[in-house]
C-alpha positions as CSV (number, residue, x, y, z in Angstrom):
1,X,94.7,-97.8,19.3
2,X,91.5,-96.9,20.9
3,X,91.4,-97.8,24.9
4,X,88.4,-98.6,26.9
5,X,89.9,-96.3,29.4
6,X,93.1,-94.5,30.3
7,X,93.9,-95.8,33.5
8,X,92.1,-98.9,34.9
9,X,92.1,-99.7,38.5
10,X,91.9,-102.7,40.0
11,X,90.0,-102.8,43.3
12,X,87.0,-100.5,44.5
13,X,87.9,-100.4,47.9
14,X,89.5,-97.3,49.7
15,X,93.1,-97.7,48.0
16,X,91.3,-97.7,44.8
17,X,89.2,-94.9,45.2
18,X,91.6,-92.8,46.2
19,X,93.5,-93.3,43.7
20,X,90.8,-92.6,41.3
21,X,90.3,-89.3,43.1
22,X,93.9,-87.9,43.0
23,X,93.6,-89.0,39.2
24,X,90.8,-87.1,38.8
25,X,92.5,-83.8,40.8
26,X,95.0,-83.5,37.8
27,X,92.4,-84.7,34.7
28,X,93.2,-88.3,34.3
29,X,89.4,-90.2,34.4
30,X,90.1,-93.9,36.1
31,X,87.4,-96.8,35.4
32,X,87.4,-99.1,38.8
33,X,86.9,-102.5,38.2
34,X,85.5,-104.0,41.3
35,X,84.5,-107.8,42.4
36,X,82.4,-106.8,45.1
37,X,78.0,-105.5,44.7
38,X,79.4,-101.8,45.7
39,X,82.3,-99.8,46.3
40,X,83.7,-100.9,49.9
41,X,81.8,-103.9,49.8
42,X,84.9,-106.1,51.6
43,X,84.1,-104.5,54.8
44,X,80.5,-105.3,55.0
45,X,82.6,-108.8,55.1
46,X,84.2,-108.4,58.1
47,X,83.2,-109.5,61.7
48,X,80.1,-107.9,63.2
49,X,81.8,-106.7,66.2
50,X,84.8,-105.0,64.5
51,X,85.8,-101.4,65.0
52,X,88.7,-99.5,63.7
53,X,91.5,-98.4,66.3
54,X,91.7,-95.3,64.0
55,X,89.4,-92.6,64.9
56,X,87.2,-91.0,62.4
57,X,89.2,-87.9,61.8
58,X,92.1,-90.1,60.5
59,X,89.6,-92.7,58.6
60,X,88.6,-90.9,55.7
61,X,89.8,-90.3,52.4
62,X,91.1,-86.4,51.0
63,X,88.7,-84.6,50.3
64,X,85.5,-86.2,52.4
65,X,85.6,-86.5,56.2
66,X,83.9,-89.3,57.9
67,X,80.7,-88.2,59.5
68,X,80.7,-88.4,63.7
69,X,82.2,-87.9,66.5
70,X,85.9,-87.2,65.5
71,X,87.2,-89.1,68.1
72,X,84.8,-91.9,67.9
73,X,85.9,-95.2,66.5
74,X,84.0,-96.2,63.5
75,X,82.4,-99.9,63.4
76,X,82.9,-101.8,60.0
77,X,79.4,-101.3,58.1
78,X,79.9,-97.2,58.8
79,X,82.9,-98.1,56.8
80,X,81.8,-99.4,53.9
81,X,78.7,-96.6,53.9
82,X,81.2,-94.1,53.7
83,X,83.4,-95.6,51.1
84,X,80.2,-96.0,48.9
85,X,79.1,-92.3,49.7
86,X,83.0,-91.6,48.6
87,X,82.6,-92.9,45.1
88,X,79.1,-91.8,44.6
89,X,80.4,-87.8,46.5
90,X,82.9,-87.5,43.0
91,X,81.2,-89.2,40.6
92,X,83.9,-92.1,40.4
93,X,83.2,-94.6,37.5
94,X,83.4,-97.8,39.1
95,X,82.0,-101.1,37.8
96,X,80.7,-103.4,40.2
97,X,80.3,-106.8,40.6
98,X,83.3,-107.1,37.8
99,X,86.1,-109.7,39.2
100,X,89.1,-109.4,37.1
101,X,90.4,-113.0,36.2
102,X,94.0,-111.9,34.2
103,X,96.3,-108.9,33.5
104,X,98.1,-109.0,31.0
105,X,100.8,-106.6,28.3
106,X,97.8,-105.8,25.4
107,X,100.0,-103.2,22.8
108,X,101.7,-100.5,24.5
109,X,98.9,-101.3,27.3
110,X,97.0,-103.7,29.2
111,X,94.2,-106.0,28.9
112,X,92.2,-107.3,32.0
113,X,90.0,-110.3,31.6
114,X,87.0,-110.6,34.1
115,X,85.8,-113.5,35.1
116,X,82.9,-113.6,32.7
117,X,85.3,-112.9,29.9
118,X,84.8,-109.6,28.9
119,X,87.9,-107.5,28.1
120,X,88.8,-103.9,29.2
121,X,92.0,-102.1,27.7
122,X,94.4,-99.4,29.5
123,X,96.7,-97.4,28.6
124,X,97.8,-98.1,32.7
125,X,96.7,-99.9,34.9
126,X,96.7,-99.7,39.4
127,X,96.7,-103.3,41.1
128,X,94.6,-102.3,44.3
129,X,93.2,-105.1,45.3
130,X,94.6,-108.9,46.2
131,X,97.0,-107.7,48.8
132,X,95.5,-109.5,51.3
133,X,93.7,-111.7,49.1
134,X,94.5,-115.2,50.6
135,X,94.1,-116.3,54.0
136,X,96.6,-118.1,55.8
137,X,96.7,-120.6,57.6
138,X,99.4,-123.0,58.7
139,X,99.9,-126.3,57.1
140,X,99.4,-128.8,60.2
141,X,95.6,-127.1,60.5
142,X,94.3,-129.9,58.4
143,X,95.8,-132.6,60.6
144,X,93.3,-131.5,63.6
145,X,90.3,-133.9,63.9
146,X,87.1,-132.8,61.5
147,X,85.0,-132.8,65.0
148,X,87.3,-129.5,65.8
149,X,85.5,-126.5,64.3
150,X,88.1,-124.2,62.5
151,X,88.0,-120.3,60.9
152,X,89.9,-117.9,59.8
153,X,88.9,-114.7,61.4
154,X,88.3,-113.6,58.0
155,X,85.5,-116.3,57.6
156,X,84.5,-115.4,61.6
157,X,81.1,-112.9,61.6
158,X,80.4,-113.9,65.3
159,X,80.0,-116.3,68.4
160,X,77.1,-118.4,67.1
161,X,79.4,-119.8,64.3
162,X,81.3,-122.0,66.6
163,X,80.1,-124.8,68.4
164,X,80.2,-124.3,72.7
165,X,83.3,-125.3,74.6
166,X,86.6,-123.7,74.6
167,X,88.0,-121.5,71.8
168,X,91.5,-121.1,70.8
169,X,92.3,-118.0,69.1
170,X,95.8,-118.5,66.9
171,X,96.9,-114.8,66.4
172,X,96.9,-111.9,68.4
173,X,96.8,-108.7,65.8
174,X,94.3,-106.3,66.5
175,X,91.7,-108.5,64.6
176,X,92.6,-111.4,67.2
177,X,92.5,-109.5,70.1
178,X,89.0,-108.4,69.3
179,X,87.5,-111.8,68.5
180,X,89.0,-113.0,71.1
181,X,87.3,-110.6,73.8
182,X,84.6,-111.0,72.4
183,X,84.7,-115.2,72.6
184,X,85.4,-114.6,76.3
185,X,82.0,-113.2,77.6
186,X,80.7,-116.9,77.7
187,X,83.7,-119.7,76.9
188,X,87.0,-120.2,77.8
189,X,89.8,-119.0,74.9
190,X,93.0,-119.5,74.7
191,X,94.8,-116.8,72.9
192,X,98.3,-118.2,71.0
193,X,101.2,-115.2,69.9
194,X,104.5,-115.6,68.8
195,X,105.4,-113.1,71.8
196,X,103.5,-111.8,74.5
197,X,101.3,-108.7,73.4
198,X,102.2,-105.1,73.8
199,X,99.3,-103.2,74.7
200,X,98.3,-100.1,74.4
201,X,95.0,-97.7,75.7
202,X,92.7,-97.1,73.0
203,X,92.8,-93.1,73.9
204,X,95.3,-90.9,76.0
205,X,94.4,-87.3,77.3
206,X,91.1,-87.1,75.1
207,X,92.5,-88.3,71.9
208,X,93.1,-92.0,70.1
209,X,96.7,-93.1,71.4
210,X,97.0,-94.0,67.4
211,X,96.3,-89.7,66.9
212,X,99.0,-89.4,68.9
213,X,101.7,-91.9,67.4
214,X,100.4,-90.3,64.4
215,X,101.1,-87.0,65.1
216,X,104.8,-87.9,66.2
217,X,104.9,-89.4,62.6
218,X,105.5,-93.2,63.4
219,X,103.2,-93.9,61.2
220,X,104.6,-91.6,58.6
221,X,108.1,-92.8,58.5
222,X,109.2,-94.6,55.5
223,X,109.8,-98.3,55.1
224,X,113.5,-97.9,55.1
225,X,113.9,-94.8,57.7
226,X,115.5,-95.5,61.2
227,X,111.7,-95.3,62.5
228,X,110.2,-97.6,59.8
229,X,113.0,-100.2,60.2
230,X,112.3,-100.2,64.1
231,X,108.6,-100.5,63.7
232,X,109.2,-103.1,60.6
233,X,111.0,-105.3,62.9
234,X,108.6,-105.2,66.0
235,X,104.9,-106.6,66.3
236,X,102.1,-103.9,66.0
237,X,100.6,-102.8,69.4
238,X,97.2,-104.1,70.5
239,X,94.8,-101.1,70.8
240,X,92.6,-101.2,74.1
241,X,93.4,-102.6,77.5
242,X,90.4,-105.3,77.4
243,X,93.1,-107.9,77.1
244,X,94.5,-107.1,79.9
245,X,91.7,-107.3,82.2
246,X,90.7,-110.7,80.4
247,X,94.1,-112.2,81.1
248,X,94.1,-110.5,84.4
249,X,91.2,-112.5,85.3
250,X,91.9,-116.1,83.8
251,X,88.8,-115.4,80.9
252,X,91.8,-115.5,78.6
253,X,95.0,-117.5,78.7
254,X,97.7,-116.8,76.9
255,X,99.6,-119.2,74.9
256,X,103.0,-119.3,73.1
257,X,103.2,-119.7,69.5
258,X,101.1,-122.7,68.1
259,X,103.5,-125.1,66.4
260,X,101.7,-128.1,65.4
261,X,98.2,-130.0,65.9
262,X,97.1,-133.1,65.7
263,X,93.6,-135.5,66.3
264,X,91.8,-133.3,68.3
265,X,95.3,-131.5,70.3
266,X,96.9,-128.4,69.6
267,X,100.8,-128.2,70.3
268,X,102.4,-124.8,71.6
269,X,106.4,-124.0,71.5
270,X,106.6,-124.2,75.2
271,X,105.6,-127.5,74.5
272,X,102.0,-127.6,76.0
273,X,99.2,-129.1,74.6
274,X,95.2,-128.0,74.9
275,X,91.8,-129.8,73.2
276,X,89.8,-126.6,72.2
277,X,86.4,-127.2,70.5
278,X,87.2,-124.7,67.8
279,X,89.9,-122.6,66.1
280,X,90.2,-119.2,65.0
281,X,93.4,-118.6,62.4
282,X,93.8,-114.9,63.1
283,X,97.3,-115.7,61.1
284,X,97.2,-113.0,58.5
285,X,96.9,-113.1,54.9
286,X,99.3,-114.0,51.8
287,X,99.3,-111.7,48.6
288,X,96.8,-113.2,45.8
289,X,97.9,-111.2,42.8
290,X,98.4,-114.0,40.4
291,X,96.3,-112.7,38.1
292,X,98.6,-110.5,36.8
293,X,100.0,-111.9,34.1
294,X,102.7,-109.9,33.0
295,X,106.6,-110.4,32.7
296,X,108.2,-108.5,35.5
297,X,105.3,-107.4,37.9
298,X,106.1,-110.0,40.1
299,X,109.0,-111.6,41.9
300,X,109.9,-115.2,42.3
301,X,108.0,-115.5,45.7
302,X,104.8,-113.8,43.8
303,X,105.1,-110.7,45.8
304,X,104.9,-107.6,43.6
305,X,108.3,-105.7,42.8
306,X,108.0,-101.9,43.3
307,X,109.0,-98.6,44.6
308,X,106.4,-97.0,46.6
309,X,103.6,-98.8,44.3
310,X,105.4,-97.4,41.2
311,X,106.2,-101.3,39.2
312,X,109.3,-101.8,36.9
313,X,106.7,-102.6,34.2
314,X,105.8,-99.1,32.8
315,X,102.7,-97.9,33.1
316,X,101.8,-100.8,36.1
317,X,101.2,-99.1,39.6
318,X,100.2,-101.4,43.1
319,X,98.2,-99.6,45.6
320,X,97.3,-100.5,49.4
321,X,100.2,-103.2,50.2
322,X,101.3,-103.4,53.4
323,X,104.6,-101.3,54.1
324,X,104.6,-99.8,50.2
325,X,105.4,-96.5,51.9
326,X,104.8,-96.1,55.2
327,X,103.2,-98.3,57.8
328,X,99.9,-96.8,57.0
329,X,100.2,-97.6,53.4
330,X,97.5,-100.6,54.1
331,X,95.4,-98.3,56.4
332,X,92.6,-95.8,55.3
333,X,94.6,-93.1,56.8
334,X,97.6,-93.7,54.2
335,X,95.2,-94.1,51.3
336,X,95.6,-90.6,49.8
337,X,99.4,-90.1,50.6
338,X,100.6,-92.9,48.4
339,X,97.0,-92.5,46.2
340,X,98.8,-89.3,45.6
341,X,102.6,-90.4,45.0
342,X,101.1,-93.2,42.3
343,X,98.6,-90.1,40.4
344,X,101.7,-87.9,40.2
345,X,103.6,-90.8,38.3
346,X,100.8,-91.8,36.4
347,X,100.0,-88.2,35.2
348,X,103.1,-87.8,33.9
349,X,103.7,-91.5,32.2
350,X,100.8,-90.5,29.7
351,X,101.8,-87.2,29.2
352,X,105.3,-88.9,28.1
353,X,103.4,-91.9,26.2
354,X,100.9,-90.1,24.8
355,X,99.5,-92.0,22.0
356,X,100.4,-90.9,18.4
């Protein structure tokens, strides 16, 4: 049987492309099948104002460092230049603009169908993109009045989308905590979290306070480790001590959990109640990998089943899910580690399945 390409990848975003690297490093080519106009093209998505809490010497991929200050903090646009210059650097095959609708079993193979119906085969294939494919939002969100603007912060690009009056910000990762500084230079917000934030200073001594937990290897530690079980089981620290200044200061008020909403009120779990003017679901994402269509991939919750991104379904590899490995599994710096794990694997299911 004649393939269209040994290994297809799923995704043209940094989890893709390194993996097509490392496949490359030991002489497996990889054809990237990617939804967006360019390699990278989700982060040219992303708010305006967003900036990475890793610095640029831990936001590249092996092989090519980010350009700048290696200390500096990288907005999201630099990003995205980067990850284009990546594929473009080694000559990555990547086909743009191609959204794949289904995965499924095609001979000893797979088969993914795009979205305009054409058909490319594989001998294996890497899921690396969907992982945070779906926003979520809680249910009760469509009981609040239609007056009351509502985002997710994945929809939010900047102030200007919301109409004046007070914000409330449902959420307080990282992304959260940004928009939500950013909403306080001229409105009130009300920040809601399940528990009060931990906050940490964006640098320590000269260096990111995430270069630091990384050299210590907290982000390093397996999923099941002592280390990884403790981080696993607490909420991840807020980079940068804005917050606290804007709390400090009534700009920001801090909220408990939001439970429920109705008309044009929001309901906390201390019980409270505010009327904002607009909502920000800075409530994460859910996996949107049901496009793979393939007996075993999956679990009955729809969450991929693996070990370290290596599936039960042979020759079917996941890349860039959150806690595959390590903590920074999800996060540029983590890319190569487990782009590297998956290659290894890979490599040595063709070598064992080579065709006859």
């Amino acid at each position: 049987m004649s393939w269209d390409a040994e290994v297809l990848i799923i995704g043209g975003g940094q989890a893709g492309l390194a993996c097509a690297q490392a496949l490359a490093e030991r002489g497996r080519e990889a054809l990237i099948l990617d939804a967006g106009a360019e390699p990278g093209a989700s982060w040219r998505s992303r708010y305006d104002s967003l900036r990475l809490f890793t610095p640029r010497r831990l936001s590249g991929l092996p092989g090519l460092a980010l350009p700048g200050d290696p200390e500096g903090f990288p907005g999201k646009d630099e990003l995205a230049d980067y990850l284009l210059r990546y594929a473009r650097h080694f000559g990555l095959s990547v086909r743009s603009g191609t959204r794949v609708g289904t995965l499924k079993r095609h001979g000893a193979g797979f088969a993914a169908v795009t979205a305009a119906g054409s058909v490319y085969t594989a001998r294996a294939v890497i899921a690396a993109g969907g992982a945070f494919g779906q926003p979520r939002v809680p249910g009760f969100a469509s009981a609040l009045a239609p007056r009351i603007a509502q985002l997710h912060s994945a929809a939010y690009r900047r102030p200007d989308q919301l109409p004046p009056g007070p914000v409330l910000v449902a959420g307080c990762g990282n992304s959260g905590a940004q928009i939500a500084a950013e909403l306080a230079a001229d409105r009130p917000v009300l920040l809601a979290s399940r528990r009060p934030v931990r906050l940490l200073p964006l640098t320590m001594l000269g260096r990111s306070t995430f270069g630091w937990m990384n050299t210590l290897g907290l982000f390093a530690a397996p999923r099941n480790s002592v280390v990884g079980r403790a981080m696993r089981r607490r909420p991840d620290p807020i980079f940068g001590l804005e917050l606290r200044e804007l709390i400090g200061t009534g700009r920001i008020r801090w909220k408990p959990e939001v439970t429920g909403a109705e008309g044009e009120r929001v309901r906390f779990a201390d019980g409270s109640e505010e009327q904002p003017a607009a909502v920000i679901w800075a409530t994460g994402f859910r996996p949107d990998l049901g496009w793979i269509d393939v007996e075993g991939a999956a679990d009955e919750l729809g969450l991929p089943r693996h070990h370290r991104g290596v599936s039960p379904v042979a020759g079917l590899y996941f890349a860039g899910l959150p806690w595959q490995h390590t903590r920074s599994s999800a996060l540029i710096c983590g890319a190569g580690r487990d782009a590297a794990y998956a290659a290894e694997h890979i490599a040595a299911y063709l070598q064992d399945h080579r065709p006859i």
